[in-house]
matplotlib code that plots the C-alpha trace (Angstrom):
import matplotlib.pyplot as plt

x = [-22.6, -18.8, -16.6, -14.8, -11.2, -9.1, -5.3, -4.5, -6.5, -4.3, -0.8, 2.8, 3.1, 1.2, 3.1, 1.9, 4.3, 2.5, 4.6, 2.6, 2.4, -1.0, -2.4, 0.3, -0.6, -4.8, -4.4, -1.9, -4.9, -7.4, -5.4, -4.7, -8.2, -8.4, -8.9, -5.5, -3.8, -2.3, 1.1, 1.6, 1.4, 4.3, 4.8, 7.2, 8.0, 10.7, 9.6, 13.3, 13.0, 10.1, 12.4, 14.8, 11.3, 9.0, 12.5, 12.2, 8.7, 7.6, 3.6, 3.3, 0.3, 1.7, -0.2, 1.6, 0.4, 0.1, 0.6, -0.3, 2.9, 4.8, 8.0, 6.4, 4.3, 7.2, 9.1, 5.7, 5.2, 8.5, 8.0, 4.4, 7.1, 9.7, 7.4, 5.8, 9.4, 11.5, 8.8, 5.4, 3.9, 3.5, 0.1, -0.2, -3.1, -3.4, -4.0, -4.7, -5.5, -5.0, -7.9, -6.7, -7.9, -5.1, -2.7, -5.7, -6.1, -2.4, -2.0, -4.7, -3.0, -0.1, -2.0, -2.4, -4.8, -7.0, -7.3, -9.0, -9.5, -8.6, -11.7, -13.9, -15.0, -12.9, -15.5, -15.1, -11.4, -11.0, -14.1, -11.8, -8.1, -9.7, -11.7, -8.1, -6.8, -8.6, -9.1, -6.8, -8.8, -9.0, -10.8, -11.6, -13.3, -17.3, -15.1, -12.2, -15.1, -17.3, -13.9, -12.5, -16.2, -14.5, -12.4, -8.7, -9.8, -6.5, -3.1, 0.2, 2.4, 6.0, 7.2, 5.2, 5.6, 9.1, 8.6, 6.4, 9.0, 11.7, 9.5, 8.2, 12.2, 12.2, 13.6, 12.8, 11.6, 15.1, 16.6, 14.2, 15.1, 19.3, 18.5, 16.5, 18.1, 15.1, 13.9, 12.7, 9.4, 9.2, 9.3, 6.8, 4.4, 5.0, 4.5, 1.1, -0.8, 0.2, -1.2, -4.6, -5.4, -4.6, -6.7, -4.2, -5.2, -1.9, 1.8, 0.6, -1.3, 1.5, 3.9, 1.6, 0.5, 4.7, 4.9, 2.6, 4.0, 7.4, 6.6, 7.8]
y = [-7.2, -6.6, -8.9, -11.3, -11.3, -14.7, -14.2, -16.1, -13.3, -10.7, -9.5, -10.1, -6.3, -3.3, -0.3, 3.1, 4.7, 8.3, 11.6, 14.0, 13.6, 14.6, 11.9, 9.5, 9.1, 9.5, 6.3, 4.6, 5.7, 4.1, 0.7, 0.7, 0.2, -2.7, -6.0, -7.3, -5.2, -2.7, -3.9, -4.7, -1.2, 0.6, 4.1, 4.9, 8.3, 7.8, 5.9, 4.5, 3.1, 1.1, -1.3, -2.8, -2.9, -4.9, -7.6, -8.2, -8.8, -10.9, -11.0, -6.8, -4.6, -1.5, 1.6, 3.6, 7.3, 7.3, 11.5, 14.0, 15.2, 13.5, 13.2, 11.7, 9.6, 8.0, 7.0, 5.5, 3.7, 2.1, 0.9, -0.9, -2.7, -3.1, -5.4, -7.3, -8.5, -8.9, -9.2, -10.4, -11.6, -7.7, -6.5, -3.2, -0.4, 2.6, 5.7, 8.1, 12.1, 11.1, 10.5, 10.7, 7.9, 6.3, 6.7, 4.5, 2.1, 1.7, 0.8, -1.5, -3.2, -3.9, -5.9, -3.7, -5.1, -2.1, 1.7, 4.1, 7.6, 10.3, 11.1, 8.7, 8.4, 6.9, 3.9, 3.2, 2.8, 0.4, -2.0, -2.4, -2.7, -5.8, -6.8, -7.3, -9.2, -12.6, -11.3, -11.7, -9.6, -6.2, -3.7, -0.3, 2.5, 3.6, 7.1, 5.0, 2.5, 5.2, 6.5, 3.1, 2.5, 0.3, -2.2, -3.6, -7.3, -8.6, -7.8, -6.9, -9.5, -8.8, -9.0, -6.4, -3.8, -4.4, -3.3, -0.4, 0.9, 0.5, 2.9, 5.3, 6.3, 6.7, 3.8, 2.1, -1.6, -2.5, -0.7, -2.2, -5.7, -5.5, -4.2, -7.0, -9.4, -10.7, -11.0, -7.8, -9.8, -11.3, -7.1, -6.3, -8.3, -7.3, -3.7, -4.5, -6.6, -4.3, -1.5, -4.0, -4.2, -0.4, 1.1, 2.3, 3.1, 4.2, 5.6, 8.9, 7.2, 5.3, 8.7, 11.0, 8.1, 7.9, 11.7, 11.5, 9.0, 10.7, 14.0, 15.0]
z = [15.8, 17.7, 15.6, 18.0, 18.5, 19.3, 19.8, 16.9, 14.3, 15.9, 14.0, 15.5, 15.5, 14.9, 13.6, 12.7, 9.8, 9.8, 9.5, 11.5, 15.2, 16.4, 13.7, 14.8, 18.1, 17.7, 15.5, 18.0, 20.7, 18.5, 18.0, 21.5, 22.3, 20.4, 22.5, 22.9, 20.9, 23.3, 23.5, 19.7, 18.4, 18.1, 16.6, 14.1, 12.9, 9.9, 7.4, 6.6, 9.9, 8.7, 7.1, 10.0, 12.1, 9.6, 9.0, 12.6, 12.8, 10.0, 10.2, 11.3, 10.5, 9.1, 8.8, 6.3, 5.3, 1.7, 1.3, -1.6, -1.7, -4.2, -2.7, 0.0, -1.7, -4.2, -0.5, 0.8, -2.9, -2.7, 1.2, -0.4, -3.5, -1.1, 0.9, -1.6, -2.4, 0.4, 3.3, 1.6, 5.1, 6.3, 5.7, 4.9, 5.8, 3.3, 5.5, 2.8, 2.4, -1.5, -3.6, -6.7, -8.7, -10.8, -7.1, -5.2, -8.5, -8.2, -4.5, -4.8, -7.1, -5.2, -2.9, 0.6, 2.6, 3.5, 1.7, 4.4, 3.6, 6.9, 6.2, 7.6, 11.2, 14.1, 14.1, 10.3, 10.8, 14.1, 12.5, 9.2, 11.2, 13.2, 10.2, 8.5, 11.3, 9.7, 6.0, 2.9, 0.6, 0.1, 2.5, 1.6, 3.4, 2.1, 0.5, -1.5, -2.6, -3.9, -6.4, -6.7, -8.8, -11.0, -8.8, -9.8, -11.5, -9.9, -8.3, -10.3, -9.7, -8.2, -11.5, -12.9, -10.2, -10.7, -14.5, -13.5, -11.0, -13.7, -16.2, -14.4, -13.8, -17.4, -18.9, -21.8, -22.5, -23.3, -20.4, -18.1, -19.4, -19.2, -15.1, -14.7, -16.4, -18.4, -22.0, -23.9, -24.8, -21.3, -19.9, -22.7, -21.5, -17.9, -19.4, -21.2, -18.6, -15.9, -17.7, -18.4, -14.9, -14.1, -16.9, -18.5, -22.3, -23.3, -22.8, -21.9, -19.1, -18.0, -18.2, -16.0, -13.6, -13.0, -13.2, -10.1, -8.2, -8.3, -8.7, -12.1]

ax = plt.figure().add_subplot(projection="3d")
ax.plot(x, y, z, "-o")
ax.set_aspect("equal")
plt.show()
């Protein structure tokens, strides 16, 4: 059955955040088509321009290109934090080539609102876009469910992302805590639940899950 669309489920703005141009503008095609949604979406080829766009438009739909490039990919990963701080209200689609398990485990934990693989059909992708319009729960395509087997039992708080970030650079607990300005057993504990709901046995884990994130 068509799911229904009111103007209140629909987003302030829609903006597509994808490098390459021929994908760009099939998925501003395919928004487009969406009932009342033809003049929200708005295509945007730099990702640093992502920023000043979303601060204008509190309440946007961004569909951001998570790559498999990690250069790329650490850029895209700090749009997702950057976000979840200073502009919590976006909503952000996961348009993703990369299926590598402890990348999708981590974005789902920073609380993006859909993960869809470029890999599923044209259909699959509309139905979950307007299917976020009115949901505040996760979404993910039938190809990310099928490796995310084991799903995220909740979010990383701000807090925690902010850890993680701070680590993955290659500082230590006590660093972490002096740039934050918080308590070494406050950051600790950050560090050890954050690595509880990503799966992450150990410092190894944490060190190659950074390593890939930034491409180390």
């Amino acid at each position: 059955m068509e799911s229904i669309i009111t103007e209140g489920d629909l987003p302030w703005k829609i903006m597509v955040v994808v490098p390459c141009v021929l994908t760009a503008v099939g998925i501003v095609h395919q928004l487009k088509s969406i009932p009342g949604a033809n003049k929200l979406v708005n295509n945007i080829k730099r990702i640093d321009e992502a920023y000043g766009e979303v601060l204008k438009a509190p309440g946007s739909l961004v569909v951001l290109n998570i790559s498999q490039y990690s250069t790329l990919l650490a850029e895209e990963i700090k749009f997702i934090n950057w976000c979840r701080t200073v502009q919590p209200s976006a909503a952000i689609i996961a348009y993703t080539r990369n299926h590598t398990l402890s990348v999708l485990n981590y974005i789902s934990a920073l609380g993006v609102r859909v993960i869809v693989s470029q890999y599923e059909e044209t259909e699959t992708f509309t139905d979950l876009i307007i299917k976020s319009f009115s949901s505040m729960s996760m979404l993910s395509s039938p190809i990310i469910k099928n490796i995310l087997d084991e799903r995220i039992s909740c979010a990383l708080t701000v807090c925690e992302a902010q850890v993680l970030e701070q680590l993955f650079l290659g500082h230590n607990v006590s660093q972490v805590a002096q740039s934050l300005g918080r308590n070494i057993r406050t950051v600790s504990a950050h560090k050890r639940h954050a690595m509880e709901k990503l799966g992450l046995q150990c410092e190894k884990d944490l060190h190659v899950l950074g390593c890939t994130l930034l491409g180390k």
